[in-house]
VOGU-3710 file (C-alpha; in Angstrom, 3 decimals, decimal comma):
1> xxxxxxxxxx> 275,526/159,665/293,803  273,293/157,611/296,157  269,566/156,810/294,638  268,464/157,091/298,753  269,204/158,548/301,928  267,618/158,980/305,044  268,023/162,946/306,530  266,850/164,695/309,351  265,406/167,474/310,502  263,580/169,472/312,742
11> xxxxxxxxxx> 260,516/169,487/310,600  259,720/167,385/307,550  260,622/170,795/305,087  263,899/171,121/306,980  264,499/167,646/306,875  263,568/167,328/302,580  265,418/170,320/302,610  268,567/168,835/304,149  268,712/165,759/302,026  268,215/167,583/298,841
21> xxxxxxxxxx> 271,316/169,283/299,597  272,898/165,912/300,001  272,128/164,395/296,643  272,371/167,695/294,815  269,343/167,113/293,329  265,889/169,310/293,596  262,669/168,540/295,034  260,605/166,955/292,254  263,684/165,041/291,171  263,305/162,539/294,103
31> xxxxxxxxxx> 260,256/160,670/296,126  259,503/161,107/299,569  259,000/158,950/302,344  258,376/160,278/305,988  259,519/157,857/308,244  259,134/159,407/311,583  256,863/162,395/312,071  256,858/165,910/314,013  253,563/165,057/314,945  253,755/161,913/316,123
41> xxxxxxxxxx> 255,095/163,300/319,551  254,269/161,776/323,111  253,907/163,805/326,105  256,591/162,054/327,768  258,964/163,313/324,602  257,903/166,996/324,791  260,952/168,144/326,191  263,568/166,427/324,359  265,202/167,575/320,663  262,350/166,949/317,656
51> xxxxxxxxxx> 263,881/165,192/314,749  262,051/163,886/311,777  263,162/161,544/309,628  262,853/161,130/305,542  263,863/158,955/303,207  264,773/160,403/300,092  264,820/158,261/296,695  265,767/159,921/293,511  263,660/158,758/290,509  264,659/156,432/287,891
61> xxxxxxxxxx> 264,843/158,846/284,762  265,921/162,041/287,241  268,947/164,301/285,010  270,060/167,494/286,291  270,194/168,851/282,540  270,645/172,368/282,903  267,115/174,060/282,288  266,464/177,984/282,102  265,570/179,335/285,079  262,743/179,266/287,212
71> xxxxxxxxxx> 261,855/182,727/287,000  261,985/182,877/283,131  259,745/179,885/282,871  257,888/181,298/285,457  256,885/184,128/283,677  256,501/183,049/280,582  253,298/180,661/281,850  251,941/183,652/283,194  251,730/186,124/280,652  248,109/187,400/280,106
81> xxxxxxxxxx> 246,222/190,276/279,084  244,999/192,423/281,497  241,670/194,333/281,149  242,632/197,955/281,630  238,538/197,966/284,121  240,688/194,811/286,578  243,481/197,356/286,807  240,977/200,148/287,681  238,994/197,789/290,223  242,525/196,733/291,822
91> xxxxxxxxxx> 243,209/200,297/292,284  239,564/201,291/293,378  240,441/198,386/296,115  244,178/199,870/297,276  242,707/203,367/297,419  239,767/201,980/299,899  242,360/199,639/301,700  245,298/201,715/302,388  244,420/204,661/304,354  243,485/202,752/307,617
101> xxxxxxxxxx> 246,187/200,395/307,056  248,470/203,640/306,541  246,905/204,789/309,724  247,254/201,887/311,777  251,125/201,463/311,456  252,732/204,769/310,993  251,321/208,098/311,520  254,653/209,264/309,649  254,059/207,469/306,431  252,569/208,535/303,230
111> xxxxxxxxxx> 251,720/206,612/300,099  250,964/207,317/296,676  248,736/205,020/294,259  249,222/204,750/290,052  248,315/202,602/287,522  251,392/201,453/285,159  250,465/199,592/282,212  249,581/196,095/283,270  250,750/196,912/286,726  249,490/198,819/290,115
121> xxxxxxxxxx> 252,417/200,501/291,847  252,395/201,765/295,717  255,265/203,949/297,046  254,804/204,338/300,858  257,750/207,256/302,233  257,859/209,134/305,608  260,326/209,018/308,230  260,940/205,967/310,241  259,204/203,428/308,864  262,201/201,037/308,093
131> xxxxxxxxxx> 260,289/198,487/310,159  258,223/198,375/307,159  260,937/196,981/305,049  262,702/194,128/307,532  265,583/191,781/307,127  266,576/192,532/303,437  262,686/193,558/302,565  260,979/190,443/304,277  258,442/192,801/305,422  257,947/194,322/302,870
141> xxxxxxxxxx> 257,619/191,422/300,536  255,009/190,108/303,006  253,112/193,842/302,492  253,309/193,628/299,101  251,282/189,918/299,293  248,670/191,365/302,015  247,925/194,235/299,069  247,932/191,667/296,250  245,302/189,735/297,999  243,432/192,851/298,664
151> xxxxxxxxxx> 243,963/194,630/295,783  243,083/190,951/293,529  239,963/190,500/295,216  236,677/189,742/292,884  238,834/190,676/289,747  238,607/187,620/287,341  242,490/188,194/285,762  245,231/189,139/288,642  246,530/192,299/288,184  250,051/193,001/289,827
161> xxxxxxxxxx> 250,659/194,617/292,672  253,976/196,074/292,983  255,123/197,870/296,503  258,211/200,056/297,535  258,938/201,688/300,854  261,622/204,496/300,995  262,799/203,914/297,627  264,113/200,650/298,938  263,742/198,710/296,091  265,480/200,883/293,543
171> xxxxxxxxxx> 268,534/201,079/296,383  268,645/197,253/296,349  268,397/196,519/292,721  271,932/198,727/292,715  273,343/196,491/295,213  272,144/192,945/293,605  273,636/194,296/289,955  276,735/194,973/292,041  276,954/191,855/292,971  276,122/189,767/290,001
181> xxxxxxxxxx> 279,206/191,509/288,580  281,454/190,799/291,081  280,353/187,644/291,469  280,547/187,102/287,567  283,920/188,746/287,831  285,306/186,013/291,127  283,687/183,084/288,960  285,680/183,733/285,816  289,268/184,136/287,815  288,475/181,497/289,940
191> xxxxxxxxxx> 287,255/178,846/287,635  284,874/178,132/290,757  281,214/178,381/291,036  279,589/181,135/293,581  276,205/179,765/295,488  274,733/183,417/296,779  272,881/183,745/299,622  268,900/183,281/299,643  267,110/185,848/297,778  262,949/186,893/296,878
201> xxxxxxxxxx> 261,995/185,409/293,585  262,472/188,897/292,384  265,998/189,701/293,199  267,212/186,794/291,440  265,163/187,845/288,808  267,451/191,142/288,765  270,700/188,616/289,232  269,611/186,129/286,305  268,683/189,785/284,060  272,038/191,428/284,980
211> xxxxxxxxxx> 274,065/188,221/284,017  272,290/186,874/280,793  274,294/188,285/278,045  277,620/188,056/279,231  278,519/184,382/277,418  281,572/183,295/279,806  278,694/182,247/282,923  275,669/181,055/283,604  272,979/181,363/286,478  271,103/178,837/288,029
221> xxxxxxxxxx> 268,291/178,683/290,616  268,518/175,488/293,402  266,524/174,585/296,740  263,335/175,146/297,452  261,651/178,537/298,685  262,077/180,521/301,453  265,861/179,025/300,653  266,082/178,985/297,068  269,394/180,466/295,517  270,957/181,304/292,409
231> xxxxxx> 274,506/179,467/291,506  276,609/181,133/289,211  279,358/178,947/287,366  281,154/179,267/284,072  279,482/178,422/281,164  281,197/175,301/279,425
//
C-alpha cells in the first residue's frame, strides 16, 4: 500500500474522501495536506471545472486491526442517566414546538407526543406527507435533528428525541433485517465480502444488531459520514 497519494476532488471532503478509498484506510489513519484549495479561485477561473488537490500520508503506527463498530463504541461513551424532570422539560418543549411546525407544512398531518423511558418519541401520520420522509428518510432524519435541538434546549443532560412519519421507520427496519440476511446469506456462498450502500448511523445500527450472533460473518463500518457504510465479510 502507498504511505501517500495525492487525490482530487471537487471539494477538499470529496477529495479526502476519494483518497481514503484509495489506500483503504479511514480518516484518522492518515495526515492531511491541502495542496490546492476550493477557495483559492480567480475570477478569470470561475467558469472552468473546480478541483482540489490533497495529499494524503498514512501515519507511521496506522493498522487496520479490526475494531467493533462505530456505533457500539458510540454508544457505549454515551450512556447516561437521564433525570426523569429533562425528559418532562424536552417534552414540555415538543408540545410548545410542534403545533405551528405541524401547521406550517401539512394541514393533513397529525402527531402524537410520549415519554418512553429515557426517550421522547413523536409519530407524525396523515395522508400525503411522504415529503416528510425523503430519499430513504433524509428528511426525516433532518426533522428528527431540528426537534432534538428544540426539544434539548436549556436541559443540562440530552434527552433523545426519536421521530417516525407514517410508520416509516418500523417498514424500513423490515427491509434492512432483510437485507442483512441476504447479504449474510451471498457472503457465506460467495466467500466474497458485500460493501452496502450508504446508510443513517441508525440503520446500520439495525444491520450490525441483526448480524451479531451469527459466528460465520462479521460487520464493519468504513468512510466517513454522509458516506459511511457497513462491509460485511466472513469472519476468519
Amino acid at each position: 500500500m502507498a504511505n501517500s497519494i495525492i487525490s482530487e476532488g471537487k471539494t477538499t471532503n470529496e477529495a479526502i474522501e476519494n483518497g481514503l478509498k484509495k489506500l483503504k484506510v479511514s480518516k484518522n489513519m492518515v495526515d492531511v495536506k491541502v495542496i490546492e484549495n476550493e477557495d483559492k479561485r480567480s475570477f478569470f477561473s470561475i467558469l472552468t471545472p473546480r478541483v482540489v488537490k490533497v495529499e494524503l500520508t498514512v501515519k507511521e503506527h496506522a493498522t487496520n486491526n479490526k475494531k467493533e463498530p462505530e456505533e457500539k463504541i458510540t454508544r457505549e461513551k454515551r450512556e447516561y442517566k437521564v433525570s426523569e424532570n429533562d425528559i418532562d422539560k424536552a417534552k414540555n418543549n415538543i408540545d410548545i414546538f410542534l403545533p405551528k411546525f405541524i401547521e406550517n407544512i401539512s394541514s393533513d398531518a397529525k402527531y402524537d407526543v410520549k415519554k418512553n423511558n429515557d426517550s421522547v418519541e413523536v409519530n407524525i401520520d396523515g395522508e400525503n406527507i411522504g415529503f416528510l420522509i425523503g430519499y430513504r428518510g433524509e428528511t426525516l432524519y433532518a426533522t428528527q435533528n431540528i426537534l432534538s435541538a428544540v426539544a434539548n434546549k436549556g436541559i443540562e443532560n440530552r434527552v433523545r428525541i426519536m421521530l417516525d412519519i407514517a410508520g416509516y421507520k418500523h417498514k424500513r427496519e423490515k427491509t434492512l433485517e432483510d437485507l442483512a440476511e441476504k447479504t449474510a446469506n451471498r457472503v457465506i456462498r460467495t466467500r466474497k465480502n458485500v460493501t452496502l450502500e450508504p446508510m443513517q448511523a441508525y440503520e446500520r445500527k439495525i444491520i450490525h444488531s441483526k448480524l451479531q450472533d451469527n459466528n460465520k460473518i462479521t460487520t464493519h463500518s468504513i468512510g466517513e459520514e454522509p458516506h459511511r457504510r457497513i462491509v460485511v465479510s466472513l469472519n476468519k
